[in-house]
DRENNU-531186 format. One record per residue (C-alpha): x, y, z. Coordinates in nm, 4 decimals. Layout:
<nodes>
         x         y         z
         X         Y         Z
...
</nodes>
This chain:
<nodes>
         x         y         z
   -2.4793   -4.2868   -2.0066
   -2.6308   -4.0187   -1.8493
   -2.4480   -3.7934   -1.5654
   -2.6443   -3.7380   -1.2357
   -2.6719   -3.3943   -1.2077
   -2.9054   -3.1701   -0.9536
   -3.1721   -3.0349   -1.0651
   -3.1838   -2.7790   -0.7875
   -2.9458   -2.5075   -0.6078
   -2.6739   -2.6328   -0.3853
   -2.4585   -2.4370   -0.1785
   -2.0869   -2.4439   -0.3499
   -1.7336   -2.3337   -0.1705
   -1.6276   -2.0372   -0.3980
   -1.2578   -2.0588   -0.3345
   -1.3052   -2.4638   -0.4845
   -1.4803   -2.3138   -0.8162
   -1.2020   -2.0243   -0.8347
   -0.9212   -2.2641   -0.8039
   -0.8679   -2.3783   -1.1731
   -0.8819   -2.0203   -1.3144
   -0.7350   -1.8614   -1.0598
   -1.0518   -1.5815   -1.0261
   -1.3880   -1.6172   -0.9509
   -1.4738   -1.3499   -1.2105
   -1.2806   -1.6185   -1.4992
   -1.4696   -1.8777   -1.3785
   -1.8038   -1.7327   -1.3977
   -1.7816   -1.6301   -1.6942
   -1.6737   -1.9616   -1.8234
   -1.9818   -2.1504   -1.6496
   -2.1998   -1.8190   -1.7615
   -2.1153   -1.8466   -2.1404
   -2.0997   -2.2238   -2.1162
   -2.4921   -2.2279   -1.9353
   -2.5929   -2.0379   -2.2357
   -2.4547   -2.2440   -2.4776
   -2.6438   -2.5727   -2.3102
   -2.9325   -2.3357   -2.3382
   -2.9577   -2.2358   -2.6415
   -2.9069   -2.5922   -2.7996
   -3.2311   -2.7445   -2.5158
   -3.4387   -2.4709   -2.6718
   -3.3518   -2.5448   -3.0426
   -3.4161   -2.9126   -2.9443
   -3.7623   -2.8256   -2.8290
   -3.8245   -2.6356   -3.0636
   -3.7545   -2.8875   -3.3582
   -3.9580   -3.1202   -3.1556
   -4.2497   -2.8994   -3.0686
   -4.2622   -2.7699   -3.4628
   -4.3993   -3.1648   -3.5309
   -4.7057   -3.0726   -3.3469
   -4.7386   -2.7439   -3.4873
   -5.0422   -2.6599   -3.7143
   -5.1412   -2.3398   -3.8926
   -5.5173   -2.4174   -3.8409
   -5.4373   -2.4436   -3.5001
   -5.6827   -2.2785   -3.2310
   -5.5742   -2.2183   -2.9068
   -5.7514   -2.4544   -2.7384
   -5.6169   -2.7112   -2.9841
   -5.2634   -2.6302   -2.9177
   -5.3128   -2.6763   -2.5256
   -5.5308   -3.0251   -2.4992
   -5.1993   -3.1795   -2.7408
   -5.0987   -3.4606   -2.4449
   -4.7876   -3.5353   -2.5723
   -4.6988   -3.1496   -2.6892
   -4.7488   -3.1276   -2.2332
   -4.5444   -3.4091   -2.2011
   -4.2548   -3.3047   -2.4222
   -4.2209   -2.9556   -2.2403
   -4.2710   -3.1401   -1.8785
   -3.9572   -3.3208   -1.9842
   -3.8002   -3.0633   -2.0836
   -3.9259   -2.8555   -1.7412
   -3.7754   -3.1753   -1.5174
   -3.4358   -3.1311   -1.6740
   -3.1435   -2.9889   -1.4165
   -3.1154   -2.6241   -1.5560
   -2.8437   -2.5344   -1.7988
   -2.5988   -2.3543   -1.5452
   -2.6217   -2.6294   -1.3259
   -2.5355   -2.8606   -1.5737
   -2.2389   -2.6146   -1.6669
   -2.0974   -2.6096   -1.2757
   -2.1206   -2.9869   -1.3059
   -1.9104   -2.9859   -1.6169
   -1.6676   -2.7563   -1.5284
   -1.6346   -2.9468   -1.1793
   -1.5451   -3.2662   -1.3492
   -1.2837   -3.0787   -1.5998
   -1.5354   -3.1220   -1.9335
   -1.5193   -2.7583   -2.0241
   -1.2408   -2.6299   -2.2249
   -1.1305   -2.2870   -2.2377
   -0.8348   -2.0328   -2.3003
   -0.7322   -1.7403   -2.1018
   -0.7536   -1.4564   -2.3084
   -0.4180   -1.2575   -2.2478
   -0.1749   -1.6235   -2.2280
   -0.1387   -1.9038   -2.4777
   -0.1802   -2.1497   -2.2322
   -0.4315   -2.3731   -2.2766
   -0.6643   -2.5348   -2.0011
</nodes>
């Protein structure tokens, strides 16, 4: 099942995206260190799938007439972008994360 997230900018109340840390400084750093993490595994992902088409004969013009090489990265271009995906998460309570100076867990 796949969750329905924007894939552009919306306009968010800052007070609603402060309230389950308590600061808006907590919670972007959450969503900041959380968008990089979504990041970094989309670009391994493409990677591992690119690496199938890659070729060390390979001339330029070779690399950009592969069709489905384009259509792998337009997917990949048509995805909502990784800190979006990380303000929808932490909206919906999926993230988990510790406050650094208390035990408490969230």
């Amino acid at each position: 099942m796949e969750k329905k997230i924007p894939t552009n900018t919306i306009t968010r109340d800052v007070k609603f995206l402060a309230q389950p840390t308590g600061n808006i400084y907590e919670t972007v750093v959450i969503l900041s260190k959380r968008a990089n993490q979504i990041a970094l595994a989309e670009k391994k992902e493409l990677s591992k799938k690119l690496e199938d088409f890659r070729n060390e004969r390979d001339t330029m013009e070779e690399i950009f007439e592969n069709k489905e090489q384009i259509e792998i990265s337009k997917y990949y271009e048509r995805q909502p972008k990784p800190d979006l995906v990380a303000i929808s998460e932490f909206e919906n309570g999926e993230i988990f994360y510790r406050q650094a100076q208390g035990d408490e867990d969230r």
